[in-house]
C-alpha positions as CSV (number, residue, x, y, z in Angstrom):
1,X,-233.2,-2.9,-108.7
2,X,-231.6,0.2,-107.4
3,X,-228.9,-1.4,-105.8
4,X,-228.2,-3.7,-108.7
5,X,-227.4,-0.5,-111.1
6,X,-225.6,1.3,-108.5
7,X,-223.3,-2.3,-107.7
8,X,-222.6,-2.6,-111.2
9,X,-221.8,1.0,-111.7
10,X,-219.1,0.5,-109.0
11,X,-217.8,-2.7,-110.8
12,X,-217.1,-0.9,-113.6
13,X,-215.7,2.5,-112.2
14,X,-213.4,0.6,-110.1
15,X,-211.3,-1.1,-112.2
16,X,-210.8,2.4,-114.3
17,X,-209.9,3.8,-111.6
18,X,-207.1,1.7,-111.1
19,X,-206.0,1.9,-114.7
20,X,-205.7,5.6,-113.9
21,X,-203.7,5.2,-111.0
22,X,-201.3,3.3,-112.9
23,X,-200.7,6.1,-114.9
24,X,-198.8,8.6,-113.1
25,X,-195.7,7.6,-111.0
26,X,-192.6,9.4,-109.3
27,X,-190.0,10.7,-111.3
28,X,-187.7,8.2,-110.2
29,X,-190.1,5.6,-111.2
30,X,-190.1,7.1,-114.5
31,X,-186.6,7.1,-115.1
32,X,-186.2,3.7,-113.7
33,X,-188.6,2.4,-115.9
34,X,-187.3,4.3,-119.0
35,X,-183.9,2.6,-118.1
36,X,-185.8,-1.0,-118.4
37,X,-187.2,0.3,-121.5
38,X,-190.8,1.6,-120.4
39,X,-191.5,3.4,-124.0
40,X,-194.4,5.1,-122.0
41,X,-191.9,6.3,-119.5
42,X,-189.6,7.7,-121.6
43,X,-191.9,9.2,-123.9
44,X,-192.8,11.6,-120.3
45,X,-189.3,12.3,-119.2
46,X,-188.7,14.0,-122.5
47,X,-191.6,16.0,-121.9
48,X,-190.3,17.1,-118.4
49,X,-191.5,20.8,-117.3
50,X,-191.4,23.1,-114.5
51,X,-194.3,23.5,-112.2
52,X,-195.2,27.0,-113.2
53,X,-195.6,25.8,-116.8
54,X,-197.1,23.4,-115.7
55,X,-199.8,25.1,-114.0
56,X,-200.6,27.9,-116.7
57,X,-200.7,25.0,-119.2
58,X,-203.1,23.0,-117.6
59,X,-205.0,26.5,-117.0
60,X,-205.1,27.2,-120.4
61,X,-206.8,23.5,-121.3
62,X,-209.8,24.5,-118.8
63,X,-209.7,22.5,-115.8
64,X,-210.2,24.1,-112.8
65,X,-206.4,25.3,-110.0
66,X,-207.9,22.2,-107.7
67,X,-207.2,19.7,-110.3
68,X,-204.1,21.3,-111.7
69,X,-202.4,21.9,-108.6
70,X,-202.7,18.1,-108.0
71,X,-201.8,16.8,-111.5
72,X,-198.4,19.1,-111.6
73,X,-197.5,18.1,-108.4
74,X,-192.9,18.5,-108.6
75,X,-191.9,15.3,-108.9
76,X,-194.6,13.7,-110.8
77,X,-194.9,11.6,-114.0
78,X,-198.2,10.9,-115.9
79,X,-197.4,8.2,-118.6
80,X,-199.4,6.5,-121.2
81,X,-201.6,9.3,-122.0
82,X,-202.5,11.3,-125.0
83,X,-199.7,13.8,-123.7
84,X,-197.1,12.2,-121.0
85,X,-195.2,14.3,-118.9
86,X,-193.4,14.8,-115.9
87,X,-193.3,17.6,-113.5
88,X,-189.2,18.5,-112.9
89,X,-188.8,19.0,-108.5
């Protein structure tokens, strides 16, 4: 019965996890995509920042220099989210 739970934990985590990845391209992705009309892309490149900002923002929201160094890597876009943004390089 174990098992069972755990498999259909996995099932579902999986596919969220993908939706996630989805979320967050290259900053030439972005603008690409923005050019085709990607309303989610656009919406982050206007909301482009510096890595330093960056950082103390995601700081000040309470998550931990691990997780912010990697969501403000340069060159990064997240889109679709509550807040898109892009990291300038």
């Amino acid at each position: 019965m174990m098992r069972f739970v755990l498999c259909l934990l996995l099932a579902t985590m999986l596919p969220a996890a993908a939706v996630a990845a989805e979320k967050t391209m290259s900053l030439t992705q972005a603008q690409a995509a923005a050019d085709k009309g990607d309303a989610d892309a656009s919406a982050a490149l206007a909301v482009t920042t510096d890595h330093d900002t960056c950082i103390n923002e995601c700081g000040n929201r309470g998550y931990d220099k691990a997780h912010c160094a990697h969501a403000c890597r340069p060159g990064l876009c997240h889109v679709g989210g509550d807040q898109p943004y892009c990291v300038a390089q």
